[in-house]
Each structure stands twice: as structure tokens, then as C-alpha cells.
N, C-alpha and C positions, 0 to 999 in steps of 0.2 A: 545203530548203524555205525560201520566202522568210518575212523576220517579219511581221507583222500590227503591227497601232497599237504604239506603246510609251505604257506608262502615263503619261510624264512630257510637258507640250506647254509652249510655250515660247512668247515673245509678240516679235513681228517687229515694228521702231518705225520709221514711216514719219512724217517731216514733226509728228513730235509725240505723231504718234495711235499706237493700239495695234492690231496683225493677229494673232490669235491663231494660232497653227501649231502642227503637228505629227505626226510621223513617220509612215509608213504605207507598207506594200509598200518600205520603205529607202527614202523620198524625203520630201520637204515637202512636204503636205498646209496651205495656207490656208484662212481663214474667207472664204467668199465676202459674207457679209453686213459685216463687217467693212471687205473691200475694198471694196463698193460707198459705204459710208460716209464710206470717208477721201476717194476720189475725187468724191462726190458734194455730200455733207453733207446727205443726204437724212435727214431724223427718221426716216424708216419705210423700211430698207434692203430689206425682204424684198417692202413693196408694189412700189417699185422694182425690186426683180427679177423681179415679175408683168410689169409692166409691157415693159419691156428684152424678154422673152421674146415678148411677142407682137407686137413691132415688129420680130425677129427672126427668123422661123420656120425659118431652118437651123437656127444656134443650138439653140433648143427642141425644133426632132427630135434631135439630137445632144448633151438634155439628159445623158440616161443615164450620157455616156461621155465627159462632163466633170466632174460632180459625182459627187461621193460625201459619203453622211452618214457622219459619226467622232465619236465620244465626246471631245469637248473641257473641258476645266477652264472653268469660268463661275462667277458672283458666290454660284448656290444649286447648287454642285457641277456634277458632270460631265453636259452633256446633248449631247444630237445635234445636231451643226452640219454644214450643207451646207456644203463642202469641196471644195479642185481644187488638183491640183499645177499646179506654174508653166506647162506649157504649156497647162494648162485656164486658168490666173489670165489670163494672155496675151490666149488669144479671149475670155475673159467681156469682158473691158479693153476692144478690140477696136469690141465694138457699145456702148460706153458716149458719149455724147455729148457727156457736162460735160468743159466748158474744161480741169479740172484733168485730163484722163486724155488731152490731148492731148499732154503732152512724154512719157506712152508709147510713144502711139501713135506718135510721131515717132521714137521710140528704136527701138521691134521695127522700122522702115521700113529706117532705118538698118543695123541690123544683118544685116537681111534683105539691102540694097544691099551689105552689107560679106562676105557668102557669096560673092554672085553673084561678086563680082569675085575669090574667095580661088578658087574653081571656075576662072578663067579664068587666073588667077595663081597657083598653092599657094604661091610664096613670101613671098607676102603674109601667110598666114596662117601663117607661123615669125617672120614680123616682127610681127606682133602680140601671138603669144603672148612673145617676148621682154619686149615692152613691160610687158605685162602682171606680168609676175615683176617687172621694175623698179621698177615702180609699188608692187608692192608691199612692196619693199624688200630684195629678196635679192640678196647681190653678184654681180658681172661674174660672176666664178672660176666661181660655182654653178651659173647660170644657163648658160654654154656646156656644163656638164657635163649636164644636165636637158635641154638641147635634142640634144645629141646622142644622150642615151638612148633622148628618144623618137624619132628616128630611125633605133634600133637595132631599137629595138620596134616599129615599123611594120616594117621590113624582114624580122621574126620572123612575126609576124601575114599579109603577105604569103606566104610562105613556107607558113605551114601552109594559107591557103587552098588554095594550088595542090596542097598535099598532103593534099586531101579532110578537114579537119579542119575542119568548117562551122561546128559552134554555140556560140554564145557560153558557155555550160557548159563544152563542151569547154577553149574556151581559158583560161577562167577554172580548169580543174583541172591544163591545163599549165603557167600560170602557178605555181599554188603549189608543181608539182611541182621547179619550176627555184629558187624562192626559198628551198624546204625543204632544199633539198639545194646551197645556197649559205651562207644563212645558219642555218639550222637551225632556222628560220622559217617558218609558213606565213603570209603576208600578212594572216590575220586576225588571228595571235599577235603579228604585226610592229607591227599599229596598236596593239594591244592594249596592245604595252611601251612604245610612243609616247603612249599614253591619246589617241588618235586616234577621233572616230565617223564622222563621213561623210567627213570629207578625205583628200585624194587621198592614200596612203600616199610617195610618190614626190617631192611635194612637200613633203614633211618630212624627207627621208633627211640624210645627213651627205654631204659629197664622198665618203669611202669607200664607204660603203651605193651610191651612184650607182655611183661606178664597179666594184664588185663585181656590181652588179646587173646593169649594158651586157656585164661580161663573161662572165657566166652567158646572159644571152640570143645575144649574141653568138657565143657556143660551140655554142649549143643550134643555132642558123642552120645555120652552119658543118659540123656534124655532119650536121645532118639533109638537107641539100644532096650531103655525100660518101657516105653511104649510100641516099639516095633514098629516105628514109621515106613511106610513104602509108600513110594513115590514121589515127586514132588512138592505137590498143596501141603502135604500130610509134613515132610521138611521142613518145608519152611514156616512152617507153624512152630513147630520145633527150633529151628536156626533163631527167632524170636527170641523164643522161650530163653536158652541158653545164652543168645547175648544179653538180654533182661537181668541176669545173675551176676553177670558180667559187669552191667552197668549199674545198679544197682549196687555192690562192692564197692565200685567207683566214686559213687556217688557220696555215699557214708565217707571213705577214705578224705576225699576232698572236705565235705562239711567240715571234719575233725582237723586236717591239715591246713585250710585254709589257702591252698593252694591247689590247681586244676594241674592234671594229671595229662590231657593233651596238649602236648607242643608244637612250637613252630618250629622247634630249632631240630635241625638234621644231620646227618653224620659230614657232610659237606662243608656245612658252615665251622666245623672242628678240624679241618685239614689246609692247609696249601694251597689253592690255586695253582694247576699249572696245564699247563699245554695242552690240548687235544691230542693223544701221539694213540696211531694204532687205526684198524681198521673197525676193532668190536669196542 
């Protein structure tokens, strides 16, 4: 079962001002009244949201299921604030008209234009995510090893679709079955020893963790291609199998080095501390 609110909210710092946020169904829940303020500079964010709403009428039919009210921390304790994760923060943005919500606006355009063309090109979009890693600081070495895993891992995920293994549960319980039985790990223990909340677990790993990890899935492929698994049970028998290779590798590797191949330390604790700045 997924979690519900976490008691602790956290405040997102955009251009100075303050956007209060916090966790919900495992994502970023924003203060829409908040947003509207920084963007705006309207004294009365919520008349402004009347307002927005009835110059919008899609929008407003399709209140519902962009906001949500959540218990947020405020100056006389915890009260109910309308709320929207980033793809609601997005369309609220969107129908907002003030100047300052134009270089959004121009941003999701962009991004939007930067799909289309990754749809027409995929390798567009491994040239990007490379960037990406650069930018933010990880070396060359890591960074090939990170782009090939997730190439390994598509090619996994692949595989089990055409082997009748459709929903994301599933594969989220084949996953831990290959990582358990590589590192001894389930991926929610993995971030845990990492002290990891929402980050990508994979994005923190060590060069070994990576390549332990491509070769667990890798195997798991490999396996379930020579036996022709369908289905699920028939999977993860196999997702086992292949993290067993995995760990097993591992295991030898350590006896001989005398040193354990899972870490606490994360790509986090190798950077700066700074600021909360941004909405995502």
C-alpha cells in the first residue's frame, strides 16, 4: 500500500519567495496558493484562483483532479492547503497570464518540442540524459556505466512485457526479487543504507553496485529468453535465478578483496549542500 501525507513538509525556494511542499501518495504535493503568489504577486492568491478558474472553464471542470487539499505546516500550525503535484503545478501555470509565468510557460513548450523530437530520434534522448549526469557532476567512468545499465534494463523490462508480465507491481516485485538475491538487498533496504528518500536508488550506486546490478539483470534476460518464461510465477523464478549469478559474483569478488561491494555512501554525500531552489 502506497503512503499517505508524511508529517514533515518542506518549503521549495523559488527567486527568493517561499512554496511550501510536501509528500503525498510518494510524490511533491505544492501550495497552489503559494504558486500563484510567486508568479503573480497578487496580495489575495486565492481571489486570483477564483478568478483564473472562471476564465478557464476546462481547467475548473477538471478541478477535482488537479488539486487536492493536504495538511500543511503554516505560521498558526497545520491547516488544509489546496495542493497539486508537478503535473497539476504545470496546467495551473499554464492558464496564468502574468509575465513572470512566461519563461514556464516557454520551458514545458520546449520540453514538450524536446519529446517530440526524442520520439523521432531515441538517441536523442541518451544524449541528453548523459548531459544531464555531467551537468551534474558525475565522472565520464560512472556515467557510461549508468547509461549502459539502463540499456540493460530496458532490454529486461522489454522482455518481460512480451512475457505477459504487464503491471508495474509486478515488475517492481521482479525487480526486488533480482536486487535481493544479488545484493542481499531489497531496494527499499538499498536506499535505506544509502539514507536515500525519493532518489533514484541507481543514481547513487558505486561503479560496483552498477555493474553488479547490469549483471543481475542481465542474467535474469538471458535466462528467461533460454527457457521461455511466460508469465509471472514462471519470472520470478527466473528474476532469482539471475540475481543468484549476480550475487554469487559478488560474493567471490568480496571473499578475495576483503572488502563489501554494498555502500552507504551516495552520490550526495560527494557534493555541496545547497539550497532547495525549484519546484521539481
Amino acid at each position: 500500500m502506497r503512503k499517505d501525507v508524511k508529517s514533515i513538509s518542506k518549503i521549495a525556494v523559488f527567486k527568493g519567495k517561499k512554496i511550501r511542499k510536501i509528500i503525498h501518495n510518494d510524490e511533491w504535493f505544492f501550495s497552489i496558493t503559494d504558486i500563484i503568489q510567486v508568479l503573480t504577486d497578487s496580495v489575495n492568491p486565492n481571489d486570483y484562483l477564483k478568478k483564473m478558474r472562471k476564465r478557464d472553464s476546462i481547467l475548473s471542470e477538471g478541478w477535482g483532479q488537479v488539486v487536492t487539499p493536504l495538511s500543511i505546516d503554516t505560521s498558526g500550525g497545520k491547516q488544509k492547503v489546496n495542493c497539486s503535484n508537478t503535473e497539476g503545478v504545470f496546467r495551473i501555470i499554464q492558464s496564468i497570464p502574468s509575465p513572470k509565468a512566461e519563461p514556464f510557460k516557454k520551458w514545458l513548450a520546449k520540453v514538450g518540442y524536446e519529446r517530440v523530437q526524442e520520439i523521432e530520434d531515441p538517441e536523442l534522448a541518451t544524449k541528453r540524459t548523459r548531459a544531464i549526469y555531467k551537468a551534474k557532476g558525475y565522472p565520464d567512468s560512472w556515467i557510461e556505466k549508468r547509461m549502459r545499465g539502463i540499456a540493460i534494463r530496458e532490454q529486461l523490462t522489454n522482455e518481460w512485457e512480451k512475457r505477459e508480465v504487464k503491471e508495474q507491481k509486478e515488475y517492481a516485485i521482479l525487480t526486488a526479487e533480482i536486487s535481493e538475491a544479488t545484493f542481499g538487498l531489497k531496494p527499499s533496504e538499498h536506499k535505506k543504507l544509502k539514507d536515500l528518500k525519493r532518489e533514484n536508488l541507481r543514481d547513487h550506486m558505486s561503479d560496483l553496485e552498477l555493474i553488479f546490478s547490469m549483471l543481475g539483470e542481465a542474467s535474469t534476460t538471458e535466462i528467461a529468453v533460454q527457457r521461455n518464461a511466460r508469465g509471472f510465477k514462471e519470472n520470478k523464478k527466473v528474476a532469482k535465478a539471475g540475481g543468484k549469478i549476480a550475487g554469487d559474483a559478488r560474493r567471490k569478488l568480496e571473499k578475495q578483496s576483503g572488502r563489501k561491494v554494498v555502500s552507504a555512501s551516495n552520490f550526495l554525500s560527494q557534493i555541496p549542500k545547497t539550497e532547495e531552489v525549484g519546484l521539481l
